[in-house]
C-alpha positions as CSV (number, residue, x, y, z in Angstrom):
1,X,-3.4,-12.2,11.1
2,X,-5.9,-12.5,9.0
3,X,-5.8,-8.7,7.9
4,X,-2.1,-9.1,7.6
5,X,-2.6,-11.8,5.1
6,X,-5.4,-9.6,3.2
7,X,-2.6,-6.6,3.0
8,X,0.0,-9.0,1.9
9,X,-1.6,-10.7,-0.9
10,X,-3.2,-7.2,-1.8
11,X,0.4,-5.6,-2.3
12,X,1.3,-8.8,-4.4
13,X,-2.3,-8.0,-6.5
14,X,-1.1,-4.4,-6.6
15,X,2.1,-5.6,-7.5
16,X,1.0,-7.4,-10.7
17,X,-1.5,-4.7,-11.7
18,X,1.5,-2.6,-11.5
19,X,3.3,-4.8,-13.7
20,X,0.7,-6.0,-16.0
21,X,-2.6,-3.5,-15.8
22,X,-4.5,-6.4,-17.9
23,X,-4.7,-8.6,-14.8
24,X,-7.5,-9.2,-12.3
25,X,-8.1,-9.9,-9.0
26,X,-9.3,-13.3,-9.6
27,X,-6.2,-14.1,-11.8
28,X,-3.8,-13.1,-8.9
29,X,-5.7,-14.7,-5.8
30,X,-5.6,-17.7,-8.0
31,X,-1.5,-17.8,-8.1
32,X,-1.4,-16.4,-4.7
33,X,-3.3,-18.9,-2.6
34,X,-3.1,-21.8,-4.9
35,X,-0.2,-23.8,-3.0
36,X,-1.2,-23.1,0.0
37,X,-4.2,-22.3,2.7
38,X,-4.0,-18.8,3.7
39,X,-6.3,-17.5,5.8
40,X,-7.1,-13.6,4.9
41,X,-10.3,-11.6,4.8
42,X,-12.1,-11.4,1.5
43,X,-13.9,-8.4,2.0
44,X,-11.3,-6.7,3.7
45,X,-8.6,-7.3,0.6
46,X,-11.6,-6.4,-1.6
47,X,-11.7,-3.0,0.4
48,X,-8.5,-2.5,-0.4
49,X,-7.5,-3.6,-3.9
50,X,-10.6,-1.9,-5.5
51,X,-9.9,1.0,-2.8
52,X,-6.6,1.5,-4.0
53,X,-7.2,1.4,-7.5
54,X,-10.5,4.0,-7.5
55,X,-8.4,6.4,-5.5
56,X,-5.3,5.8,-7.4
57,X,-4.6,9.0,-8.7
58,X,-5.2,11.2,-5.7
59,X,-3.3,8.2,-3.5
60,X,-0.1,8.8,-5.7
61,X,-0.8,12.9,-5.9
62,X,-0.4,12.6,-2.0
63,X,2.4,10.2,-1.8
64,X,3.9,12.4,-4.5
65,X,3.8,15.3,-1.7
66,X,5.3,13.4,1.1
67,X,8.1,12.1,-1.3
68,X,11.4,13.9,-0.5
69,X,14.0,13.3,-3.3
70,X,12.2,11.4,-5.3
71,X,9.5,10.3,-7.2
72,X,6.7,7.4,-7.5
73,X,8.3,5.6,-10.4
74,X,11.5,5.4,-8.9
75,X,10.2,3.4,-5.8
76,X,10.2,-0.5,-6.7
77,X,7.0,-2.0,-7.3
78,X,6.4,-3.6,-4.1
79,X,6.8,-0.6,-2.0
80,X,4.7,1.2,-4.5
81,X,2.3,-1.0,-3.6
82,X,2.6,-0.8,0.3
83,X,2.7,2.6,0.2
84,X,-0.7,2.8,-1.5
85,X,-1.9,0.6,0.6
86,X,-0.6,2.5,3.5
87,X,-1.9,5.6,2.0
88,X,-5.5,4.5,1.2
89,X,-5.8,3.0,4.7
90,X,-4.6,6.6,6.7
91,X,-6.5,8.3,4.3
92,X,-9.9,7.0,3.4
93,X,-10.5,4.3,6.0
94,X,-11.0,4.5,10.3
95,X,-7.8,2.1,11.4
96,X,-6.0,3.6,13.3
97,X,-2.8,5.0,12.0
98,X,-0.4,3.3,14.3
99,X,-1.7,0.1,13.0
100,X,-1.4,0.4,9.4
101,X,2.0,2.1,9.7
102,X,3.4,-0.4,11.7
103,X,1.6,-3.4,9.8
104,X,3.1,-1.7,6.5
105,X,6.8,-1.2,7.4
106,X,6.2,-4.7,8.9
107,X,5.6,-6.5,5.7
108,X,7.6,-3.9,4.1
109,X,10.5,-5.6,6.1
110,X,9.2,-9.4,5.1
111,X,9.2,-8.4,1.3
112,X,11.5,-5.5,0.2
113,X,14.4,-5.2,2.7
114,X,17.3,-5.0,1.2
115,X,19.6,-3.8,3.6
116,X,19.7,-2.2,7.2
117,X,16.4,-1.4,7.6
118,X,16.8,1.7,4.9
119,X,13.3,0.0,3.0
120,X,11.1,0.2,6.0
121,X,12.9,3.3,7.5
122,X,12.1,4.9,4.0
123,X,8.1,3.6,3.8
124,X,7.6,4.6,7.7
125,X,8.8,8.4,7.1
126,X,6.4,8.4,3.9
127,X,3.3,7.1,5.6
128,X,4.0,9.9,8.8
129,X,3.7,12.2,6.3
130,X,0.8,10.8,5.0
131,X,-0.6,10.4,8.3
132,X,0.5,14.2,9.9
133,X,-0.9,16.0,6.7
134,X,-4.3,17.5,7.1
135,X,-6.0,15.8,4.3
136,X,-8.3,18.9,4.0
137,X,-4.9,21.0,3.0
138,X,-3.3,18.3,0.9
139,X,-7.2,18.6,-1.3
140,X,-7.0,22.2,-1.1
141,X,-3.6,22.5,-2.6
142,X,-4.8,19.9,-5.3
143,X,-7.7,21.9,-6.5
């Protein structure tokens, strides 16, 4: 649960850098946690958030691959930010891909659902991608 919690409050961290690119870490964690006690793991979210945003432009470059019919900006922020998440984790970390995938479309199911399951459908055929692409191709086509 506690990685669960780090990937939440790391999509809503994503989310407001998305929004406003002046904000922090610190800043969100602040609004995020201030209510009430949730238990996540610091380092992991760390991992993450600074992970996403170092590898941001070769994250979307990928998911910008594995898009069919559309493109980055037209995905709403949240899923933006699960899908980097997502992304980053398949692509630069050792968990195991069945994890994040499912932990992704999970949350993307708590958040961003809007109806019948088309959200999470959508964010689970994008991550597969991700996940069946041989990341030595997807950098060789890059360069």
């Amino acid at each position: 649960m506690n990685r669960r919690n780090s990937r939440i409050i790391a999509m809503m961290s994503l989310y407001t850098k998305d929004v406003n690119p002046e904000s922090t870490l610190d800043e969100v964690l602040s609004i995020a946690i201030e209510d009430d006690y949730i238990e996540y793991d610091k380092e992991f979210l760390k991992e993450i958030y600074d992970g996403v945003l170092a590898n941001q432009s070769d994250i979307d470059y990928y998911l910008s691959i594995c898009l069919k019919n559309y493109t980055l900006d037209r995905i709403s922020y949240i899923d933006r930010a699960l899908l980097r998440i997502g992304s980053y984790e398949l692509i630069y970390t050792t968990t195991p891909k069945n994890i994040v995938i499912n932990e992704i479309v999970d949350i993307s199911k708590e958040y961003s659902e809007i109806d019948d399951y088309k959200t999470s459908k959508f964010n689970n055929a994008v991550l597969q991608s991700i996940a069946d692409k041989k990341y030595e191709t997807i950098l060789n086509v890059k360069r």
